[in-house]
PyMOL Python script that loads the backbone (N, CA, C, O; Angstrom):
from pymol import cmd

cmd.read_pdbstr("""\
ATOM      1  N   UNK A   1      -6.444  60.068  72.989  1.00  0.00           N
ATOM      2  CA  UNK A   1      -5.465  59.043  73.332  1.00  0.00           C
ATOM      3  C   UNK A   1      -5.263  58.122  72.136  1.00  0.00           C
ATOM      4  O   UNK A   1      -6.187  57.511  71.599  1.00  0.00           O
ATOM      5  N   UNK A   2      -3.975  58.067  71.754  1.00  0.00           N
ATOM      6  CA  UNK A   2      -3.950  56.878  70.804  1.00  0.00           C
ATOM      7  C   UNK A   2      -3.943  55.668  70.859  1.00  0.00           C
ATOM      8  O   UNK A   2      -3.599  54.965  71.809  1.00  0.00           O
ATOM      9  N   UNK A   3      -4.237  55.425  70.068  1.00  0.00           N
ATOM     10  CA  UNK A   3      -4.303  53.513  70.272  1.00  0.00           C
ATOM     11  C   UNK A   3      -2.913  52.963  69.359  1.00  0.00           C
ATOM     12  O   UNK A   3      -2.651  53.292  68.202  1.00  0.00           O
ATOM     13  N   UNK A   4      -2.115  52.025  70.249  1.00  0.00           N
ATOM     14  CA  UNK A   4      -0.637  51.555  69.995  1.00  0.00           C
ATOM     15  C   UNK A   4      -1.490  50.163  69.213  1.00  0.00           C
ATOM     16  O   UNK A   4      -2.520  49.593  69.574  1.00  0.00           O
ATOM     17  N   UNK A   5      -0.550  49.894  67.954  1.00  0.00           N
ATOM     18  CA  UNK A   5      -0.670  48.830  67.166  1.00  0.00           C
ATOM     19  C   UNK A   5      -0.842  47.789  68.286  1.00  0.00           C
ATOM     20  O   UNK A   5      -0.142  48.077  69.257  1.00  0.00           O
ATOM     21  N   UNK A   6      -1.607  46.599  68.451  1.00  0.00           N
ATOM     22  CA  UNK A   6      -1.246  45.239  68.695  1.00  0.00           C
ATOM     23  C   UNK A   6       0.198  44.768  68.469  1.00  0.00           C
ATOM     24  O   UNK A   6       1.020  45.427  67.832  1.00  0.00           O
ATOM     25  N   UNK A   7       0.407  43.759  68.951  1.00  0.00           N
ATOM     26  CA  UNK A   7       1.346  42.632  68.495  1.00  0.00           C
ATOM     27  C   UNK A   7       0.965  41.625  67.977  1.00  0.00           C
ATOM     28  O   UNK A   7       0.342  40.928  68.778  1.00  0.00           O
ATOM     29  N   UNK A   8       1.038  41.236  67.069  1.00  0.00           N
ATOM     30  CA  UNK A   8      -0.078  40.042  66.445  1.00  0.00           C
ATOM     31  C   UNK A   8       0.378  39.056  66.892  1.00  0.00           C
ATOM     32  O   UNK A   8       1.550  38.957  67.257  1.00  0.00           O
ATOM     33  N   UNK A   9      -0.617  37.996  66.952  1.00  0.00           N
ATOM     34  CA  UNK A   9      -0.436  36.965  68.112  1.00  0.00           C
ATOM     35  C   UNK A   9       0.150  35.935  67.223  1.00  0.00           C
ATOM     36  O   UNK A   9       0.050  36.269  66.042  1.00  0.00           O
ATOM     37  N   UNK A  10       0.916  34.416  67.466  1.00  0.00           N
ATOM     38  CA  UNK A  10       1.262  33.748  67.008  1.00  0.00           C
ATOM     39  C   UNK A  10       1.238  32.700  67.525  1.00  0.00           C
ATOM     40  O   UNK A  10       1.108  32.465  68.726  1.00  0.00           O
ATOM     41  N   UNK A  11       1.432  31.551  66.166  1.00  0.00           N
ATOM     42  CA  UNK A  11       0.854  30.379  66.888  1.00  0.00           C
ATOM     43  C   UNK A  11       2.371  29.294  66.715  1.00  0.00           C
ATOM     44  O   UNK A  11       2.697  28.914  65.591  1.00  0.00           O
ATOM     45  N   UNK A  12       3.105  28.931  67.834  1.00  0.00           N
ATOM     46  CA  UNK A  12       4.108  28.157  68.029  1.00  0.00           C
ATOM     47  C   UNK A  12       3.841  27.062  67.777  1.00  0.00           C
ATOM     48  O   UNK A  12       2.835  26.438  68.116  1.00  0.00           O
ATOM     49  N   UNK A  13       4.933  26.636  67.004  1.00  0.00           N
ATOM     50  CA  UNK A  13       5.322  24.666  66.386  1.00  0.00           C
ATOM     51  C   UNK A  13       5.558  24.011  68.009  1.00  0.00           C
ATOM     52  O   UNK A  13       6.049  24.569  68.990  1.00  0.00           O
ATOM     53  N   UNK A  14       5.123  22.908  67.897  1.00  0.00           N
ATOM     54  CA  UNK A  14       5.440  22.340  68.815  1.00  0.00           C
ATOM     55  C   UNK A  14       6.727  21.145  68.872  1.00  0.00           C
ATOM     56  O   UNK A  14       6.831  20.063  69.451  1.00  0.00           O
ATOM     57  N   UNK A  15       7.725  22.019  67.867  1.00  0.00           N
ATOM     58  CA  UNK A  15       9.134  21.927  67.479  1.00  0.00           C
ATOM     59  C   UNK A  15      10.078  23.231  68.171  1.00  0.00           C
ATOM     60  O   UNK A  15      11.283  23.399  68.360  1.00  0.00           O
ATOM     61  N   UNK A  16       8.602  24.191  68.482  1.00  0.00           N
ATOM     62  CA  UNK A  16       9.846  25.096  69.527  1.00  0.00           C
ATOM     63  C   UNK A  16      10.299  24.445  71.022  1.00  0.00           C
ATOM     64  O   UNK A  16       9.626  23.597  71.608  1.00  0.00           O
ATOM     65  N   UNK A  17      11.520  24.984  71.505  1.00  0.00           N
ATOM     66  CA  UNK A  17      11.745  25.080  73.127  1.00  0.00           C
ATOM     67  C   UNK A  17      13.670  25.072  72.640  1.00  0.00           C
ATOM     68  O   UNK A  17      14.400  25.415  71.710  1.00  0.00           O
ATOM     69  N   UNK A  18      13.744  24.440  73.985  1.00  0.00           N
ATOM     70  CA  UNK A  18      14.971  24.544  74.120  1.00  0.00           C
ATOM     71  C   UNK A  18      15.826  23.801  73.119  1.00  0.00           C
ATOM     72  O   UNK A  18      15.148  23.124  72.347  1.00  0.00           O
ATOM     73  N   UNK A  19      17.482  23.730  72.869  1.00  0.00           N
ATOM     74  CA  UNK A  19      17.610  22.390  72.219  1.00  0.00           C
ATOM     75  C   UNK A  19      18.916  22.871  73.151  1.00  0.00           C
ATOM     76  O   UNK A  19      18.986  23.861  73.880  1.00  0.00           O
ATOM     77  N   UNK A  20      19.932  21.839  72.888  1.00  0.00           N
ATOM     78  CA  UNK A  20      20.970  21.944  74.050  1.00  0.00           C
ATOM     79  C   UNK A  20      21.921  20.821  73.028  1.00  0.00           C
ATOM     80  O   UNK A  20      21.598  19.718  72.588  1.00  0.00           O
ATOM     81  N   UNK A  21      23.124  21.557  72.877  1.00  0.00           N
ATOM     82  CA  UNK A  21      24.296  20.737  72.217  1.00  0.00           C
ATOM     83  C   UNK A  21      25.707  20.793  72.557  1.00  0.00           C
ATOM     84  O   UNK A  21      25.927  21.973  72.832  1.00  0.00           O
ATOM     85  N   UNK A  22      26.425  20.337  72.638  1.00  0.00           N
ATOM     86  CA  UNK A  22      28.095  20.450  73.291  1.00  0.00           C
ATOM     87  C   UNK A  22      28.303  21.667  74.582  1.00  0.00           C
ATOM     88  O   UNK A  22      29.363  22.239  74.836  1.00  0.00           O
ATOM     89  N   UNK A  23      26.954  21.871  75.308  1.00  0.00           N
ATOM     90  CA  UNK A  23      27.293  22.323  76.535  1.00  0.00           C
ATOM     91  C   UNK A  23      26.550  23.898  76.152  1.00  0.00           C
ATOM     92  O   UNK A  23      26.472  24.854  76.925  1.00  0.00           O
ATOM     93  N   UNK A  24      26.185  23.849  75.115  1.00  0.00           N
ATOM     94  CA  UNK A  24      24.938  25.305  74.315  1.00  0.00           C
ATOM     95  C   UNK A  24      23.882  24.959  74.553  1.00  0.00           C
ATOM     96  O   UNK A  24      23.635  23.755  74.470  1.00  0.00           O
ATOM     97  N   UNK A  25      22.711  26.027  74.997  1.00  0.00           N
ATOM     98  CA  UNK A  25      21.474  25.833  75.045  1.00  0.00           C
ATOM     99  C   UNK A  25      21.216  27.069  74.250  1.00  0.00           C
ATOM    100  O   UNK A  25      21.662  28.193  74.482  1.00  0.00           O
ATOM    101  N   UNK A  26      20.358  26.662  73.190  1.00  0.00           N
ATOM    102  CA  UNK A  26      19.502  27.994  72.721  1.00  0.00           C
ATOM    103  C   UNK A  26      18.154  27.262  72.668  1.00  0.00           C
ATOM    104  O   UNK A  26      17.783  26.105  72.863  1.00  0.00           O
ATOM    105  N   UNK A  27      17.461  28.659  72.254  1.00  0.00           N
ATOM    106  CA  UNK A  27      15.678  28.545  72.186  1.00  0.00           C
ATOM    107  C   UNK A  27      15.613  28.638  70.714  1.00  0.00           C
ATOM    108  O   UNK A  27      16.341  29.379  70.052  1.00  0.00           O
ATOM    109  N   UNK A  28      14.607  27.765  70.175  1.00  0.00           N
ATOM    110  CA  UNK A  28      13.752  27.132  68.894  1.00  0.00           C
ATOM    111  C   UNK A  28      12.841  27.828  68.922  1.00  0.00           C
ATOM    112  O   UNK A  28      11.902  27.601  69.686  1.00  0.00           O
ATOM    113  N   UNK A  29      12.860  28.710  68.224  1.00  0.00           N
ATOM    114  CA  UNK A  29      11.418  29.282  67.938  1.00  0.00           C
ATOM    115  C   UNK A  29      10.856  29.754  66.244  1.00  0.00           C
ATOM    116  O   UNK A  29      11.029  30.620  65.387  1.00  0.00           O
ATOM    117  N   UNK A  30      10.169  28.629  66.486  1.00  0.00           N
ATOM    118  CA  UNK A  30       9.029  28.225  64.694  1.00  0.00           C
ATOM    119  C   UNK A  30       7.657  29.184  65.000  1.00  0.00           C
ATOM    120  O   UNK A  30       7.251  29.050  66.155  1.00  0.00           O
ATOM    121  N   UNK A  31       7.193  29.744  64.502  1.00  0.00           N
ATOM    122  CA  UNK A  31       5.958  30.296  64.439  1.00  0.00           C
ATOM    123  C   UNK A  31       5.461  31.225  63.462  1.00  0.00           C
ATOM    124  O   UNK A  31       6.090  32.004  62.746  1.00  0.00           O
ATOM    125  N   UNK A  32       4.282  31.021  63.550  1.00  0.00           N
ATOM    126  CA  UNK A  32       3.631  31.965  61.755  1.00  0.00           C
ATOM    127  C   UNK A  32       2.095  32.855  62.466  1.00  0.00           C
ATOM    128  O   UNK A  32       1.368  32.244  63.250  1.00  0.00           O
ATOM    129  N   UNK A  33       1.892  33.808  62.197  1.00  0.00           N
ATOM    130  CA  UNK A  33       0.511  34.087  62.686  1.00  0.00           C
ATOM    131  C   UNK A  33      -0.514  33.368  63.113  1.00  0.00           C
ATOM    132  O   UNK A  33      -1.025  32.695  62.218  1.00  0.00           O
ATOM    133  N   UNK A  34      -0.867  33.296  63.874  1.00  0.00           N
ATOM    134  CA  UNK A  34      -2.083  32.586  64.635  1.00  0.00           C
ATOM    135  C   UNK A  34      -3.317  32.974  63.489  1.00  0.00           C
ATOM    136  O   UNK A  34      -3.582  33.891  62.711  1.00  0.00           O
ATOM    137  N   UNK A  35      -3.827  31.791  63.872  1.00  0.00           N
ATOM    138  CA  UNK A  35      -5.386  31.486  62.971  1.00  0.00           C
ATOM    139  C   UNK A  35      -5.050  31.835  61.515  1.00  0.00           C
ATOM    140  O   UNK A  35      -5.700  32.616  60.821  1.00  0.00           O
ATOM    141  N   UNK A  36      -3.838  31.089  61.100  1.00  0.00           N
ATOM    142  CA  UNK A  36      -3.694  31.310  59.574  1.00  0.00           C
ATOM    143  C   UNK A  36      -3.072  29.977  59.051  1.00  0.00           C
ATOM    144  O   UNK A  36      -2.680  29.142  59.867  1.00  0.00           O
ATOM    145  N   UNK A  37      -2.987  29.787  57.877  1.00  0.00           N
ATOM    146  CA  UNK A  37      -2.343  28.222  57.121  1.00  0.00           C
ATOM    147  C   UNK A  37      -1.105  29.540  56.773  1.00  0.00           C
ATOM    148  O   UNK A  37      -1.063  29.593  55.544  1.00  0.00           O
ATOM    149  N   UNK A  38      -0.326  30.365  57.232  1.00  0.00           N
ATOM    150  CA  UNK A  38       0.783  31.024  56.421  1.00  0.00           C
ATOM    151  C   UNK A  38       2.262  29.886  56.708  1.00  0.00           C
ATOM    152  O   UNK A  38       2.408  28.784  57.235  1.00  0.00           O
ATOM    153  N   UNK A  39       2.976  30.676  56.171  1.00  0.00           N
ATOM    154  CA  UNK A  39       4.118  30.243  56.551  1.00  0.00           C
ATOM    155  C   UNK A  39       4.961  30.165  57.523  1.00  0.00           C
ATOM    156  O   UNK A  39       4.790  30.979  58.430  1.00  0.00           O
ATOM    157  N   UNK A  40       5.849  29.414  57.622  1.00  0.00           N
ATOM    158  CA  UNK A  40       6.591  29.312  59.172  1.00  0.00           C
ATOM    159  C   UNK A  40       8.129  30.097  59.105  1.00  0.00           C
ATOM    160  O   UNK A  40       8.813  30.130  58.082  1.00  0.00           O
ATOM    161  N   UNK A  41       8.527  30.735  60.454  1.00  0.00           N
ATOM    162  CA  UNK A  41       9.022  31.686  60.622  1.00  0.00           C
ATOM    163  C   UNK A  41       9.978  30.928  61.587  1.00  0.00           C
ATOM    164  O   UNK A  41       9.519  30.344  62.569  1.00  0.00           O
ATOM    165  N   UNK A  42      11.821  30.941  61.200  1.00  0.00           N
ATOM    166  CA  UNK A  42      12.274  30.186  61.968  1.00  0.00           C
ATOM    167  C   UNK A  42      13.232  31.197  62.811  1.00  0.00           C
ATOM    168  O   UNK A  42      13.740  32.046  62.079  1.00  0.00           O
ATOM    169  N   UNK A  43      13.562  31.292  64.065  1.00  0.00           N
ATOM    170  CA  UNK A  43      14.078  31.905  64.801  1.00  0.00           C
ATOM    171  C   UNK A  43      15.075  31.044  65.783  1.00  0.00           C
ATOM    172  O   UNK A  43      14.586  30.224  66.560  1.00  0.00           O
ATOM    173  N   UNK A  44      16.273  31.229  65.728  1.00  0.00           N
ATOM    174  CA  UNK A  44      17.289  30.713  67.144  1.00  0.00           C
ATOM    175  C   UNK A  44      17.153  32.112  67.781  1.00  0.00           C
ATOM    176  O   UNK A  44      16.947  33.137  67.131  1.00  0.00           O
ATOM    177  N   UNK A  45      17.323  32.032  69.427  1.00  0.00           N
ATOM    178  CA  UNK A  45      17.910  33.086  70.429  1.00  0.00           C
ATOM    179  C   UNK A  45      19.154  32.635  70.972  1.00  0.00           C
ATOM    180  O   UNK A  45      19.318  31.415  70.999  1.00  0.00           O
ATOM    181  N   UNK A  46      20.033  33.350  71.395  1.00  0.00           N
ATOM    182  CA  UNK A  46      20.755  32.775  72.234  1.00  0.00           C
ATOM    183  C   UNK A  46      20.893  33.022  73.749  1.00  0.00           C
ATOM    184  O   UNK A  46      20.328  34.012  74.214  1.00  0.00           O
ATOM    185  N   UNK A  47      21.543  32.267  74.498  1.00  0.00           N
ATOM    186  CA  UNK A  47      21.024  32.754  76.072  1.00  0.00           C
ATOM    187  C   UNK A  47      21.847  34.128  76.480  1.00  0.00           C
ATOM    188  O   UNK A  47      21.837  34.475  77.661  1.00  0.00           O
ATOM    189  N   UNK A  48      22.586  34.939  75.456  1.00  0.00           N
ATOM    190  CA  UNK A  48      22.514  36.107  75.636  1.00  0.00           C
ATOM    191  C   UNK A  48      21.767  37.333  74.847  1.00  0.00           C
ATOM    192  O   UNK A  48      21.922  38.554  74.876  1.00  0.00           O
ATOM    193  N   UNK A  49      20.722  36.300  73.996  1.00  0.00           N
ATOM    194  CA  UNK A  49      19.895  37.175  73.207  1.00  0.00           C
ATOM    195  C   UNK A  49      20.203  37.540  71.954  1.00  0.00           C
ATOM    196  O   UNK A  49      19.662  38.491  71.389  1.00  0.00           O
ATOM    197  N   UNK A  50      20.957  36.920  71.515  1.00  0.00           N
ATOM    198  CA  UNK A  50      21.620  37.275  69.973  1.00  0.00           C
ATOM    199  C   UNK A  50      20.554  36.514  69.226  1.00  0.00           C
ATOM    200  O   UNK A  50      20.348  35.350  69.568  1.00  0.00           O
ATOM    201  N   UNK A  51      19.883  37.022  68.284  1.00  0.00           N
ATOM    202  CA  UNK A  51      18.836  36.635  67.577  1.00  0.00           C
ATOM    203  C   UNK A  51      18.961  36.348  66.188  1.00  0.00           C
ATOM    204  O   UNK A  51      19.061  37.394  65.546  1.00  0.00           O
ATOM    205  N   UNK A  52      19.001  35.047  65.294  1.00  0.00           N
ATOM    206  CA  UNK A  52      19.240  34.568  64.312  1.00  0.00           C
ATOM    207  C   UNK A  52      18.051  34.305  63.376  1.00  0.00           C
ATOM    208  O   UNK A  52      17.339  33.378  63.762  1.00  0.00           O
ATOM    209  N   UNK A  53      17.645  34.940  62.163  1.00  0.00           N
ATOM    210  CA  UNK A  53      16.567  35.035  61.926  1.00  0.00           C
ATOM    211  C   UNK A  53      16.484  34.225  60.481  1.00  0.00           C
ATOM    212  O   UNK A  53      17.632  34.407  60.076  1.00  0.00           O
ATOM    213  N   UNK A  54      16.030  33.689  59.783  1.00  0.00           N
ATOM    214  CA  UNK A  54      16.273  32.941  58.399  1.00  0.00           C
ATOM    215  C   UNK A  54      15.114  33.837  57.690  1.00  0.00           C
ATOM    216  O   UNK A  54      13.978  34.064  58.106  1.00  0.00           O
ATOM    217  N   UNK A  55      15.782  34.306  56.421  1.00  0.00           N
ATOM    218  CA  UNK A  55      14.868  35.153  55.645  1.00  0.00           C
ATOM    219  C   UNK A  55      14.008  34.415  54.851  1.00  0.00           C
ATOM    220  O   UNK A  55      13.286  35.251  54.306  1.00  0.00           O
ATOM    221  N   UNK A  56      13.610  33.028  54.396  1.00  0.00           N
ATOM    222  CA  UNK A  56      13.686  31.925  53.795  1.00  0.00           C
ATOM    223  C   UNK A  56      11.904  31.454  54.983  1.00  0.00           C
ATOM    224  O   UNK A  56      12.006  31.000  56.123  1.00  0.00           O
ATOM    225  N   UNK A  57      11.263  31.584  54.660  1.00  0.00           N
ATOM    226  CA  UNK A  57       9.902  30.778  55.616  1.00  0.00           C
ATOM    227  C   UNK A  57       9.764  29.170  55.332  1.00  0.00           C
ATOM    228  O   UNK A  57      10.348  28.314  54.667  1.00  0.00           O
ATOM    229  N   UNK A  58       8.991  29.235  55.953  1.00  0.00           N
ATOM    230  CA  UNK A  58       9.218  27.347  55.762  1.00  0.00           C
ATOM    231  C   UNK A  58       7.785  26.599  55.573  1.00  0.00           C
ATOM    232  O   UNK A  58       7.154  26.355  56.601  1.00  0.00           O
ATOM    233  N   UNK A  59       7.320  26.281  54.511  1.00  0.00           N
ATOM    234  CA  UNK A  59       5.960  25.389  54.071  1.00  0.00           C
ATOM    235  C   UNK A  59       5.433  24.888  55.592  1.00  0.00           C
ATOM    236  O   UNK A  59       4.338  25.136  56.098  1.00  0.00           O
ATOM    237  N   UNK A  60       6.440  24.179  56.116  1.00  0.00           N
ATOM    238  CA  UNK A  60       5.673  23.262  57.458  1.00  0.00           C
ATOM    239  C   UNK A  60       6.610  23.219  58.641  1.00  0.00           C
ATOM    240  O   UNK A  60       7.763  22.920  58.333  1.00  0.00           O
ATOM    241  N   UNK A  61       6.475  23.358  59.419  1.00  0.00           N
ATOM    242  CA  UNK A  61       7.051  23.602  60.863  1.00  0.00           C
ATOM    243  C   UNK A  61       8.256  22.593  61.081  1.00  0.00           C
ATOM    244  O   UNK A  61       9.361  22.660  61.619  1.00  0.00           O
ATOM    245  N   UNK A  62       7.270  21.299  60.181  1.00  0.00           N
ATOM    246  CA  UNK A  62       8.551  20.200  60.135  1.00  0.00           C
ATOM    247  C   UNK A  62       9.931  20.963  59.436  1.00  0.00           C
ATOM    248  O   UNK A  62      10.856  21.349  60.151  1.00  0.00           O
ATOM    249  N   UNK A  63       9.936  21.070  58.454  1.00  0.00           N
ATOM    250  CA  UNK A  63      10.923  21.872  57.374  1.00  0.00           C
ATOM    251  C   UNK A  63      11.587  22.946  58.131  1.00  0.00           C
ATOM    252  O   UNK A  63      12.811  22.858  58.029  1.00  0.00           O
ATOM    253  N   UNK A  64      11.168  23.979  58.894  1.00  0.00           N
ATOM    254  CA  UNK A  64      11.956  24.717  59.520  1.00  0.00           C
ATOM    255  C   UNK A  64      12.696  23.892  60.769  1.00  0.00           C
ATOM    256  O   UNK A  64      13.752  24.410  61.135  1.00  0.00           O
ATOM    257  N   UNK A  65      12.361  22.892  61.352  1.00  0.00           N
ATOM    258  CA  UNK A  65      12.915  22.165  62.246  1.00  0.00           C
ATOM    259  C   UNK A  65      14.035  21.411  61.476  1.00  0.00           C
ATOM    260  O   UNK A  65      15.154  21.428  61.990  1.00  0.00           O
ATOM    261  N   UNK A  66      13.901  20.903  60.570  1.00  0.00           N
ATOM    262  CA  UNK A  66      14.844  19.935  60.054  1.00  0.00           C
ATOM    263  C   UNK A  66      16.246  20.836  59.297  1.00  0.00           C
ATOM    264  O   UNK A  66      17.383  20.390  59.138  1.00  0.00           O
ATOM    265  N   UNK A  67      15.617  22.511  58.832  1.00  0.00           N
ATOM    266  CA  UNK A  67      16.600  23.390  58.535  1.00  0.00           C
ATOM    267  C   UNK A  67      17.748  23.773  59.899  1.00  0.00           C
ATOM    268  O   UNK A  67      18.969  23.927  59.934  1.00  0.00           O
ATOM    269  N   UNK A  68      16.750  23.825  60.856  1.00  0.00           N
ATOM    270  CA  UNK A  68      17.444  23.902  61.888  1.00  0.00           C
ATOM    271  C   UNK A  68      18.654  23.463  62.479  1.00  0.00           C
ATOM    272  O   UNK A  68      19.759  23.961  62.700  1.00  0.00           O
ATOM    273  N   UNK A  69      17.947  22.081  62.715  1.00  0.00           N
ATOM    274  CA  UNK A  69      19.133  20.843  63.024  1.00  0.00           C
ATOM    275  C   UNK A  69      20.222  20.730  61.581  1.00  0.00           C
ATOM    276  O   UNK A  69      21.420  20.451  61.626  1.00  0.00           O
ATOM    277  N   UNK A  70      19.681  20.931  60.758  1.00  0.00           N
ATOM    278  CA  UNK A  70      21.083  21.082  59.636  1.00  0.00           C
ATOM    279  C   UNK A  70      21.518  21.888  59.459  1.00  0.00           C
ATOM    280  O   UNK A  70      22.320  21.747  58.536  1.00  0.00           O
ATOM    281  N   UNK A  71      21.476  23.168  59.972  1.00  0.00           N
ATOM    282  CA  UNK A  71      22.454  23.920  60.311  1.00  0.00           C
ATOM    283  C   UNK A  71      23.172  23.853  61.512  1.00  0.00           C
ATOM    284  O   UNK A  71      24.355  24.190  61.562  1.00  0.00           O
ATOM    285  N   UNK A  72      22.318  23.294  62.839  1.00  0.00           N
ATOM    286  CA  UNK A  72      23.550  22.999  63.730  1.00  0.00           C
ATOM    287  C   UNK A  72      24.084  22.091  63.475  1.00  0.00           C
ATOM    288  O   UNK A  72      25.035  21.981  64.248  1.00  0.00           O
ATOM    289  N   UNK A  73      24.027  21.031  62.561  1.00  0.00           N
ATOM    290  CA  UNK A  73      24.999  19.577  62.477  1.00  0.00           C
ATOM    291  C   UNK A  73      26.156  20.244  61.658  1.00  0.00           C
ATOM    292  O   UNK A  73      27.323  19.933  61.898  1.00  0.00           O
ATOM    293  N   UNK A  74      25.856  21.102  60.754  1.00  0.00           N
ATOM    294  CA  UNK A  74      26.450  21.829  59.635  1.00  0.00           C
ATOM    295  C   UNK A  74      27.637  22.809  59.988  1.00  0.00           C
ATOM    296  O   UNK A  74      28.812  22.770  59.622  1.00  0.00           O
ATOM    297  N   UNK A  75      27.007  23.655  60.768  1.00  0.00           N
ATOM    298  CA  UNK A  75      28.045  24.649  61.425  1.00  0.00           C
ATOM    299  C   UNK A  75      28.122  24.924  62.997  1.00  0.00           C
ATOM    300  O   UNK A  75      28.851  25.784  63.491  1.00  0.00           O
ATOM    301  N   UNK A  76      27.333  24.139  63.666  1.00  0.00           N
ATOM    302  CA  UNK A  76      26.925  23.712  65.429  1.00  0.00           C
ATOM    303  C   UNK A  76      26.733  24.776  65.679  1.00  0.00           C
ATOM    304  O   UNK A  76      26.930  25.865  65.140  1.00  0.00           O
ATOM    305  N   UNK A  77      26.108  24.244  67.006  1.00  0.00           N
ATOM    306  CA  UNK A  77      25.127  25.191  67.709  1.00  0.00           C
ATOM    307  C   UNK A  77      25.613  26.509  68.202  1.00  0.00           C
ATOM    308  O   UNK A  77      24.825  27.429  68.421  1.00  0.00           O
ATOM    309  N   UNK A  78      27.212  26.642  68.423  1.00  0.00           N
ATOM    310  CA  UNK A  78      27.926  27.597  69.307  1.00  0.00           C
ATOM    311  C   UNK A  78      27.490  29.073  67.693  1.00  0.00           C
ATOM    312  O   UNK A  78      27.267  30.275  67.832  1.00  0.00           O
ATOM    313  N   UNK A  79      27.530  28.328  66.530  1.00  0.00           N
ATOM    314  CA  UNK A  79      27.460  29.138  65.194  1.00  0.00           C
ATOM    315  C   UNK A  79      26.264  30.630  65.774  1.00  0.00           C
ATOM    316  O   UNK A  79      26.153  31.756  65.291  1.00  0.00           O
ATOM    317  N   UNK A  80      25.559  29.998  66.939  1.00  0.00           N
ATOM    318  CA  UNK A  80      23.881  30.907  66.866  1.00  0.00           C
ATOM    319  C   UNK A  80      24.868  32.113  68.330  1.00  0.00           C
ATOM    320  O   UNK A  80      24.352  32.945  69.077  1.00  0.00           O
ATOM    321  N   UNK A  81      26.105  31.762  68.238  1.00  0.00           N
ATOM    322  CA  UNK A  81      26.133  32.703  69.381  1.00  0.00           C
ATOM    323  C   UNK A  81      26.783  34.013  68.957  1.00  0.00           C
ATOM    324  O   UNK A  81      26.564  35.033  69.611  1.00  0.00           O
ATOM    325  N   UNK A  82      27.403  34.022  68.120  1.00  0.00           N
ATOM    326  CA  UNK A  82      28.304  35.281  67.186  1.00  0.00           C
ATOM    327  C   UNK A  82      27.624  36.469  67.460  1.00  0.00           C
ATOM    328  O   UNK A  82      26.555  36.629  66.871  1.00  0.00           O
ATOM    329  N   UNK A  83      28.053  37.432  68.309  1.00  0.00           N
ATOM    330  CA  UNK A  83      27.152  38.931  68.931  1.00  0.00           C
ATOM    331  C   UNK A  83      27.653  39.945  68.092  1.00  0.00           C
ATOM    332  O   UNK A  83      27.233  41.101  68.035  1.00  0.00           O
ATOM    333  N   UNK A  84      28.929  39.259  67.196  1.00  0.00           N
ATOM    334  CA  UNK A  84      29.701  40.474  66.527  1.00  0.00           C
ATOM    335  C   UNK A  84      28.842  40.698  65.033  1.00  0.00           C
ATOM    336  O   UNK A  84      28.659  41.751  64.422  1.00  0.00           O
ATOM    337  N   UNK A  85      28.530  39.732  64.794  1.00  0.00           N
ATOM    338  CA  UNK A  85      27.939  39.128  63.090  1.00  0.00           C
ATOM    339  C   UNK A  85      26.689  38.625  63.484  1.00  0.00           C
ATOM    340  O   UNK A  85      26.655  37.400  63.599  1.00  0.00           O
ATOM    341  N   UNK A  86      25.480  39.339  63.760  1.00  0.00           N
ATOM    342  CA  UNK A  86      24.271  38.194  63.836  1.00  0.00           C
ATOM    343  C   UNK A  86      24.024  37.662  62.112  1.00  0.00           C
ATOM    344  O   UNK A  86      24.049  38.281  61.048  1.00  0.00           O
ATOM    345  N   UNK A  87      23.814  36.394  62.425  1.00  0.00           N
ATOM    346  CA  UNK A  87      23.378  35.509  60.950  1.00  0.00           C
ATOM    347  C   UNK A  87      22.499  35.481  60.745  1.00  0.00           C
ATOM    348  O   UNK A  87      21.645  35.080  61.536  1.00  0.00           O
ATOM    349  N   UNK A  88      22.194  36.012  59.240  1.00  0.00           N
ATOM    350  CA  UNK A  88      20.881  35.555  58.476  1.00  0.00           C
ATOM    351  C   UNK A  88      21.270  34.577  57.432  1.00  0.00           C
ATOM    352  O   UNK A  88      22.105  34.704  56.537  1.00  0.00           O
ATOM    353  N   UNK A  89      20.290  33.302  57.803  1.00  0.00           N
ATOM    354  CA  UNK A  89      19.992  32.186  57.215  1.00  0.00           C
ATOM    355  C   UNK A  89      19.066  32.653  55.719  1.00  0.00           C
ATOM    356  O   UNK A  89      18.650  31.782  54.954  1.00  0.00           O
TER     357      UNK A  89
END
""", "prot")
cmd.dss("prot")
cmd.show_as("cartoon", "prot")
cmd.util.cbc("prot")
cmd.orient("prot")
């Protein structure tokens, strides 16, 4: 019987959850491997699952949060919903 890889576990900013703007809700999700000082990994979803990924990691959880919000002030939040074009940041 083989043995299936793990999923390696991760440890969430407590800058993830929801954020909600002009009537958009997407999910915040910051996270870097559990039990490590690595880097942070910034992720939007959208509530139909369109997944926005930034190739770019982020020193501190703060920094991927603040990339965040300046890209929705920048190009707003509806920007994370595009199913035709997913965006890499």
């Amino acid at each position: 019987m083989a043995k299936t890889p793990k999923e390696p576990k991760l440890e969430h900013s407590d800058f993830s959850g929801e954020f909600e703007d002009d009537g958009v809700t997407v999910l915040v999700d910051i996270h870097r491997p559990a039990g490590t000082n690595g880097d942070w990994t910034l992720e939007v979803i959208s509530q139909t699952e369109v997944v926005t990924t930034w190739e770019d990691k982020f020193p501190t959880d703060l920094e991927a949060w603040e990339e965040f919000l300046a890209t929705a002030e920048r190009d707003g939040v509806r920007s994370f919903l595009d199913e035709d074009e997913p965006l890499v940041h």
